[in-house]
N, C-alpha and C positions, 0 to 999 in steps of 0.2 A: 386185159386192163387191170385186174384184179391183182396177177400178179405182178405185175411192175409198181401197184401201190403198196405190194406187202415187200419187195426187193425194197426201196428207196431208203424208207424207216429202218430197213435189217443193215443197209451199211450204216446209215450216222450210226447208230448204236456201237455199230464195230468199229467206229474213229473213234468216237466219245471216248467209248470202252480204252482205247489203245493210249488217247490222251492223256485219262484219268490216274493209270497206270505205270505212265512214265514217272520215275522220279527222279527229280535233280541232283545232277553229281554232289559229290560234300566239297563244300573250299576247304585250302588251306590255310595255314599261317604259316609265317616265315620270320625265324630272329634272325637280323641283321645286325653282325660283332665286325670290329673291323680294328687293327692296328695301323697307326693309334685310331681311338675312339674321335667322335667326335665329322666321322666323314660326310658327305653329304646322297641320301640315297636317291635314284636315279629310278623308277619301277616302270617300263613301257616307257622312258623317255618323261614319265610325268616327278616331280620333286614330294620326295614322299618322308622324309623330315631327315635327321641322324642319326649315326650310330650311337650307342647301343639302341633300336629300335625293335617292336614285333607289329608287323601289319594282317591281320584277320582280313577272313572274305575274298581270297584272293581264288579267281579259277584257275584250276587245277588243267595244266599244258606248259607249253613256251613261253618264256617268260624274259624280257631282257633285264639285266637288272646293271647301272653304271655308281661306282662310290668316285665322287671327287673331291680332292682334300687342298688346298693353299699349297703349294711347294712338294704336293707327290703328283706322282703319275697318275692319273686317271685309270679307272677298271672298267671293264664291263665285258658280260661274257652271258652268253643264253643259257639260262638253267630249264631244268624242267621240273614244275611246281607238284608234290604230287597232294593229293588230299590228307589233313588233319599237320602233322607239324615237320617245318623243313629248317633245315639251320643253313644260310650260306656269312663267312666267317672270312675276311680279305685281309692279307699283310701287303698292307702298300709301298710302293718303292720311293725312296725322293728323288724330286727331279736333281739331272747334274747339273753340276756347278756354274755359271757361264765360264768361257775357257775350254772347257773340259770334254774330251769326246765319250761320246756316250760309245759305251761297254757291247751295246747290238740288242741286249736282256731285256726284257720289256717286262711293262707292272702284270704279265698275264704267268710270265715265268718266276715274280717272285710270288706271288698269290696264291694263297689254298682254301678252295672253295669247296665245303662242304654241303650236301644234300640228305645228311643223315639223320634220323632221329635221335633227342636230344642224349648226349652222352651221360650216361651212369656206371658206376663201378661199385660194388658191393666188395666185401673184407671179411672172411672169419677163418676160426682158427681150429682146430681142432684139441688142443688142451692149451691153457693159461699157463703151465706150467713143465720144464722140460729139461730131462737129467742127461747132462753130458755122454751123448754118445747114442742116444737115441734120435729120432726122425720126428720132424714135427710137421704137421699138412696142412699149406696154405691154400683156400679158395673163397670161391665167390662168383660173382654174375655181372657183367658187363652190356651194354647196349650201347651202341652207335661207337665202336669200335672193332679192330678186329684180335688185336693183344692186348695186356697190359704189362705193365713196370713193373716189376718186385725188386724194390730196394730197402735192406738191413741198415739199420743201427745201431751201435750197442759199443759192449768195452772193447779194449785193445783196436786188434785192425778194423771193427765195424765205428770207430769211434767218428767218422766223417762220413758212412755210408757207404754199401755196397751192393751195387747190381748186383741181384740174385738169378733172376730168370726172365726172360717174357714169352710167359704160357698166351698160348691162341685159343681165341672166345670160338665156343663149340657153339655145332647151329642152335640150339638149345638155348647158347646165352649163358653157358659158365665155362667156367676155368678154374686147374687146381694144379697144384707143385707140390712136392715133396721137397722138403729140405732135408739134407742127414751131412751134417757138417762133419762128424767124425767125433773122436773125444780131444783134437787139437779148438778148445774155445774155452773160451773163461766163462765165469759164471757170473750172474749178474742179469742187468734188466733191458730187454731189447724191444725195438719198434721195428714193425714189419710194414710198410708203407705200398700201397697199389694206387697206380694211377695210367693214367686212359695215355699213348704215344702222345698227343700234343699237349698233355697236361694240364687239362682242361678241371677235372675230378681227381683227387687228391684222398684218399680212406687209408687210417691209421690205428693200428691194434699191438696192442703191449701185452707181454709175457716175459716170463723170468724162466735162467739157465741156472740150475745149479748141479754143484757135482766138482769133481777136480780139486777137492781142497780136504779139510781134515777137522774131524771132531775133538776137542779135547777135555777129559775129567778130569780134576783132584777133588779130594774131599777135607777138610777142615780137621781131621782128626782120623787118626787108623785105626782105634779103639774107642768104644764106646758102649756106657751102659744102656742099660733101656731107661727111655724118657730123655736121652739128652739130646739135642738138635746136633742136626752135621750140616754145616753148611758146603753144598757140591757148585761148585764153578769148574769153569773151561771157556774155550773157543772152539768157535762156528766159522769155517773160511770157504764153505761149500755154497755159499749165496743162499743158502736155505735161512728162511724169515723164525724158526722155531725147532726148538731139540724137543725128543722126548725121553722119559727117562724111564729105564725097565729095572724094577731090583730081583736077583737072584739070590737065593741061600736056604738055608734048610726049613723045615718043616712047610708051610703054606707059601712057602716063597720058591719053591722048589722048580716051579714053572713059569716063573718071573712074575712079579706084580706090578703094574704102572704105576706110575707113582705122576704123572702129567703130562703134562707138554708147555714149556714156556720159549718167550722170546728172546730173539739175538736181537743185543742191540747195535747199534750204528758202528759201533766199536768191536765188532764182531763176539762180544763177552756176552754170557751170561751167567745165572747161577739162581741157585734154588735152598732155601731153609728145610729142612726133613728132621721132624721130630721123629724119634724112634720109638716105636707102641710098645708098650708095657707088656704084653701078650710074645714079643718078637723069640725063637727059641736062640738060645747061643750057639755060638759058631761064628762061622766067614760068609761074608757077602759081598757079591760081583751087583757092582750096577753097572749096566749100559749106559748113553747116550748117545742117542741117534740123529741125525738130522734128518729132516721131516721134507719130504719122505724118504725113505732109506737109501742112503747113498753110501753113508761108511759111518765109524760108529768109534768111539773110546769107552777105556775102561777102566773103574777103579775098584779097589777092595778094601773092606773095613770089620774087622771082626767086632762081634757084641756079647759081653759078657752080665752076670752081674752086679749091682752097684755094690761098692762096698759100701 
């Protein structure tokens, strides 16, 4: 007797127990997009408002879901709901015309119904900046795809955009391309654009081409004493944004001295004021001008004697 009083209390305890224990699955949500907007959402048969819509709270299994729009086809098709966030996404057919025989095609073969997690696409670059005839590496991080887009813009033939590549999302969730165009490209400012196949996410990042073009000095005078100003100009057609400028000549100038770095302007010109130090020893002097960063370079010479 004894023990059938201490069994009875030993199971509830192990129901209780197993009860207490359970815990309730997680719902989902589900955004409902539909072409065009505006359709009417159908969930279990019950009228669950329109598109663009997100309904919470939904359990997670079979699920029927029908979008019907005035003058399309009607949808509906069994998804399976899973826990936390599901996107399903309908391009609807119009109904045909009266008259007119219908094609056999139904609204289930124009329609793309997704169940994925919501689409993202990430963008970067690995330098801002890029001399004709080197490689530049585009990457980044996708979700709720399985490739993305890489299309170019820029001068000459990128001037309307150019399919680059479509790199496939690693199970990780990135992706990366190498570009190495060659030194056939102009120099100048390009957009590198990634986006998801249905083009849903859209991520854009600019960097500039320089290179392929030519630097050019003259100086305002070929002689000069010390203390007089030379003014040095030229052109920039290498898309580089700024020249620098290195003097060479005898005594402390013997291993070039900088003398700055200034800008090109819109008009590819620049130019620079250079007073000559009182201290400078006489002789000939090479200055450089470079484009920034070195791609090619011009050169002038001006001897300094002197004043009389």
């Amino acid at each position: 007797m004894i023990r059938k009083i201490i069994i009875v209390p030993l199971i509830f305890f192990i129901f209780l127990a197993g009860c207490v224990n359970e815990q309730p699955a997680e719902k989902g949500t589900i955004q409902f997009t539909s072409s065009p907007t505006g359709a009417q959402i159908y969930l279990d048969s019950q009228f669950r408002g329109t598109t663009p819509s997100t309904l919470t709270g939904i359990e997670p299994g079979n699920h029927t879901v029908e979008f019907r729009y005035t003058n399309y086809q009607s949808w509906s098709n069994v998804m399976v709901v899973s826990s936390g966030n599901n996107n399903v996404f309908v391009a609807l057919s119009p109904q045909a015309a009266a008259g007119t025989t219908d094609t056999g095609s139904s609204a289930v073969d124009a329609a793309v119904v997704q169940t994925l997690s919501p689409v993202t696409v990430t963008l970067q670059l690995d330098r801002e900046q890029m001399i004709i005839g080197d490689s530049i590496l585009f990457s980044g991080t996708a979700e709720g795809c399985k490739n993305v887009l890489l299309t170019l813009y820029g001068p000459g033939a990128y001037a309307n955009g150019v399919s680059l590549a479509q790199p496939d999302v690693g199970i990780h969730g990135s992706w990366s391309y190498t570009w190495n165009p060659g030194t056939k490209l102009q120099s100048g400012t390009y957009v590198i654009s990634a986006t998801d196949p249905e083009k849903k996410i859209t991520v854009k990042k600019e960097f500039s081409v320089i290179g392929g073009g030519e630097v050019t000095v003259v100086s305002s005078s070929y002689s000069a004493a010390r203390g007089n100003v030379l003014q040095f100009s030229g052109l920039c057609t290498t898309g580089a944004s700024n020249v620098q400028l290195v003097l060479y000549g005898p005594g402390q100038y013997a291993g070039g001295v900088g003398l700055g770095t200034f800008s090109v302007q819109a008009n590819n010109n620049w130019n620079f004021a250079y007073t000559l130090d009182n201290t400078m020893p006489t002789g000939t002097y090479t200055l450089y001008a470079y484009d920034f960063p070195k791609t090619t370079s011009g050169t002038t010479q001006f001897s300094v004697g002197y004043a009389s």
